[in-house]
DRENLUMFI-747118 format. One record per residue: z, y, x of N, C-alpha, C in turn. Coordinates in steps of 0.05 Angstrom, whole numbers, plus 5000, padded with zeros to 4 digits. Atoms other than C-alpha are relative to their C-alpha. Example, Ala and Ser with C-alpha at 12.3 -4.5 7.8 and 13.67 -1.06 7.14 Angstrom:
DRENLUMFI-747118
+------+------+------+-------+-------+-------+------+------+------+
| n_pz | n_py | n_px | ca_pz | ca_py | ca_px | c_pz | c_py | c_px |
+------+------+------+-------+-------+-------+------+------+------+
| 5000 | 4976 | 5018 |  5156 |  4910 |  5246 | 5000 | 5024 | 5018 |
| 4999 | 4976 | 4984 |  5143 |  4979 |  5273 | 5014 | 5022 | 4985 |
+------+------+------+-------+-------+-------+------+------+------+
end
This chain:
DRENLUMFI-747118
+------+------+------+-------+-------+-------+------+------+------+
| n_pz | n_py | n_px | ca_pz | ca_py | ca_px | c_pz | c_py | c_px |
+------+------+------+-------+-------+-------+------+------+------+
| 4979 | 4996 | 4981 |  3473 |  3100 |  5769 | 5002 | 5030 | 5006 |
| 4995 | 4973 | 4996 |  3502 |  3172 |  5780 | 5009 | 5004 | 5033 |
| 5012 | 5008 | 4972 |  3479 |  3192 |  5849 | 5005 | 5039 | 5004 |
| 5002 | 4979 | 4990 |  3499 |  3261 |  5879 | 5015 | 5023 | 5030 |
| 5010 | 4999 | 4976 |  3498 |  3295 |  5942 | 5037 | 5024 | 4999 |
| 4979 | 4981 | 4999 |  3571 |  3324 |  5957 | 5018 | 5007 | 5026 |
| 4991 | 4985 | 4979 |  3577 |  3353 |  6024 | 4973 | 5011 | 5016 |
| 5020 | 5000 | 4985 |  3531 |  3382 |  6065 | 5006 | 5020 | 5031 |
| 4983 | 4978 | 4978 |  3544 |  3404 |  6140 | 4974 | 5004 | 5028 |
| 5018 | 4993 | 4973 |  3510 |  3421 |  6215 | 4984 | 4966 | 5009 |
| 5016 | 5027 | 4980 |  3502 |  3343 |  6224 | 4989 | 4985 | 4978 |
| 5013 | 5024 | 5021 |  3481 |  3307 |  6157 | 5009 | 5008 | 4970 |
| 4985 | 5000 | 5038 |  3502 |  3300 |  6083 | 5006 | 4980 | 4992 |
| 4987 | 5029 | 5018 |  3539 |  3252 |  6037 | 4991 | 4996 | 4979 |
| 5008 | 5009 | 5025 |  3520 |  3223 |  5978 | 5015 | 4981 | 4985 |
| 4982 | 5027 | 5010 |  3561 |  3193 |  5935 | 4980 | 4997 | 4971 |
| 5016 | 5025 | 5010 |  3519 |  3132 |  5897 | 5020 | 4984 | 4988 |
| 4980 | 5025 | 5006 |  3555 |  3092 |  5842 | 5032 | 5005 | 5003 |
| 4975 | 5006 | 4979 |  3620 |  3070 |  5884 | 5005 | 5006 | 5024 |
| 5002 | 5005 | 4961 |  3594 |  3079 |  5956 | 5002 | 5038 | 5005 |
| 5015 | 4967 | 4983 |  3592 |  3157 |  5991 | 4988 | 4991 | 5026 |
| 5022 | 5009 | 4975 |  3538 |  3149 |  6048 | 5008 | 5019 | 5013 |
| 5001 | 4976 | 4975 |  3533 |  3193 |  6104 | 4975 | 4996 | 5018 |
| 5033 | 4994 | 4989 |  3458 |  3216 |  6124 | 5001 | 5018 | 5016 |
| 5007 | 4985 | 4976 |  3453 |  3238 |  6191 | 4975 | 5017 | 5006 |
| 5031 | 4985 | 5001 |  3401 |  3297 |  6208 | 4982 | 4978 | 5023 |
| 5007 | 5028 | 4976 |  3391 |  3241 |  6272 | 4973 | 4987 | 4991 |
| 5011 | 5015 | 5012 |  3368 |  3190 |  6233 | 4982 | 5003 | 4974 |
| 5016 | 4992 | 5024 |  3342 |  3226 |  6175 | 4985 | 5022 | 5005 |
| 5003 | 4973 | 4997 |  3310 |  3284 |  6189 | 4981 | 5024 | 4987 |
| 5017 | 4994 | 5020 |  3273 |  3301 |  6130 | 5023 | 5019 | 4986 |
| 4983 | 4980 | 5003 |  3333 |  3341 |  6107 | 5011 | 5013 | 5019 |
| 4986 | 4986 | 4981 |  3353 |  3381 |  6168 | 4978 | 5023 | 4991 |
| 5015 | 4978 | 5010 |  3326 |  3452 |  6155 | 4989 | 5008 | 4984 |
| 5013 | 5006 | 5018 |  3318 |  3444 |  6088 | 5017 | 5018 | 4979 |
| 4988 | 4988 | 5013 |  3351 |  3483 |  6029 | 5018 | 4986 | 4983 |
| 4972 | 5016 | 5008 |  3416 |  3464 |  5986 | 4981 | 4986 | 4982 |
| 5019 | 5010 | 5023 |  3368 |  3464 |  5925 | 4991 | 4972 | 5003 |
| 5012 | 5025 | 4986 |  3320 |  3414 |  5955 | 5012 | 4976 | 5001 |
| 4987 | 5022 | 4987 |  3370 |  3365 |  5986 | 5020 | 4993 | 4973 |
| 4970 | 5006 | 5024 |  3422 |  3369 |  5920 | 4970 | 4988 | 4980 |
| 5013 | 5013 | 5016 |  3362 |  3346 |  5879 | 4991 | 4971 | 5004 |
| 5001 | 5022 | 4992 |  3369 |  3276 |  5882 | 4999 | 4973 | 4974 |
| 4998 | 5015 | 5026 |  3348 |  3221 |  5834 | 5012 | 4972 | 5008 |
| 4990 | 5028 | 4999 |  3378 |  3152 |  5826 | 4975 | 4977 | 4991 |
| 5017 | 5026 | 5014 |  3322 |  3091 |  5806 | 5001 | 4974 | 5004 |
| 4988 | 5028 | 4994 |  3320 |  3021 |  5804 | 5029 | 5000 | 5009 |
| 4979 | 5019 | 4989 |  3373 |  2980 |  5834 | 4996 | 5014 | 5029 |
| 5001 | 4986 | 4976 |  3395 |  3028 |  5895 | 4976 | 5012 | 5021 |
| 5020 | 4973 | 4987 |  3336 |  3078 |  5907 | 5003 | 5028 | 4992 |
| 5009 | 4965 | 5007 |  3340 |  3151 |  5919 | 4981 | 5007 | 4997 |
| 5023 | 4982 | 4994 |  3286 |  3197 |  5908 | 5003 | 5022 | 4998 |
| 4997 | 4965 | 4996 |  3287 |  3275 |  5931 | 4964 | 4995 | 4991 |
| 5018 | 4996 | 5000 |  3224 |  3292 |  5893 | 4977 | 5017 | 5015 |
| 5005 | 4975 | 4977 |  3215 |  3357 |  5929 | 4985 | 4998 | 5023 |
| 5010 | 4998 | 4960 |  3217 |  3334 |  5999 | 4986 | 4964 | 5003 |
| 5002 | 5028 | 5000 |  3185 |  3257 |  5977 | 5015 | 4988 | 5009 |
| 4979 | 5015 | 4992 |  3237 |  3225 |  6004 | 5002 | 4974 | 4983 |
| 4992 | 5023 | 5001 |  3247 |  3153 |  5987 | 5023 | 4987 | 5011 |
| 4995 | 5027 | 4977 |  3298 |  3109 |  6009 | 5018 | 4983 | 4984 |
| 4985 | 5008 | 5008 |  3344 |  3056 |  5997 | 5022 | 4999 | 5011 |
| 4979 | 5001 | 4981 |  3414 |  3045 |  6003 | 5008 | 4982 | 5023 |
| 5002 | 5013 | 4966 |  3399 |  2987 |  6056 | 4986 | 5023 | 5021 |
| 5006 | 4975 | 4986 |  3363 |  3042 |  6084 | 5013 | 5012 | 5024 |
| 4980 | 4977 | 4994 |  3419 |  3084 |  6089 | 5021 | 4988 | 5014 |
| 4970 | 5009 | 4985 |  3477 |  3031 |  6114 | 4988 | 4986 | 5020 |
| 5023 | 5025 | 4978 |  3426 |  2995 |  6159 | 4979 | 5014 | 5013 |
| 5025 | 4994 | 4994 |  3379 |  3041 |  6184 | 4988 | 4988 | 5028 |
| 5010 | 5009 | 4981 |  3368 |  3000 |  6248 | 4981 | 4978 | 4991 |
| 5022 | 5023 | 5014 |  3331 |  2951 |  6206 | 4974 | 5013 | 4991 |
| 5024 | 4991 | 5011 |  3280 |  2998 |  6180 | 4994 | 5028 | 5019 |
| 5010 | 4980 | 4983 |  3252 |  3039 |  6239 | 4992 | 5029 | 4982 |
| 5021 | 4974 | 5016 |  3228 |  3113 |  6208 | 4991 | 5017 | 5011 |
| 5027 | 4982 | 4990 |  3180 |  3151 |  6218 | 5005 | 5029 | 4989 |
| 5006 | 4975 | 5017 |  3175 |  3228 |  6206 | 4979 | 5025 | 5021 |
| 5027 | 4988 | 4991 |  3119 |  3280 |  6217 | 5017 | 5027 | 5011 |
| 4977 | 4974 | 4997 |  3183 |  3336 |  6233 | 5002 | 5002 | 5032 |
+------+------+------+-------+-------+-------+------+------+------+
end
């Protein structure tokens, strides 16, 4: 699936995945807030709807991403 990251602003970034564009809040994500374009634009596609930013480990899925009240997260930021 062709998976890449095409906006990036003061509150989050998009990703358009497939068919879908997401919208990743620094809020809820905050593993990319203060982070460089490089970094955050390097983004892999795997399996059946998983990102991975190698860079910054990043994991997630796109339930993840449209649902994140289902999957509490954690960050050390």
């Amino acid at each position: 699936m062709e998976t890449e990251v095409t906006n990036i602003s003061n509150h989050g970034l998009w990703i358009l995945t497939g068919n879908k564009e997401l919208f990743l809040p620094y809020e809820t994500f905050p593993w990319f807030k203060d982070r460089t374009i490089k970094e955050i634009t390097e983004v892999e596609s795997f399996g059946e709807g998983h990102l991975y930013w190698e860079t910054l480990d990043v994991d997630l899925s796109i339930e993840m991403i449209e649902h994140p009240e289902r999957f509490p997260l954690e960050s050390n930021t």
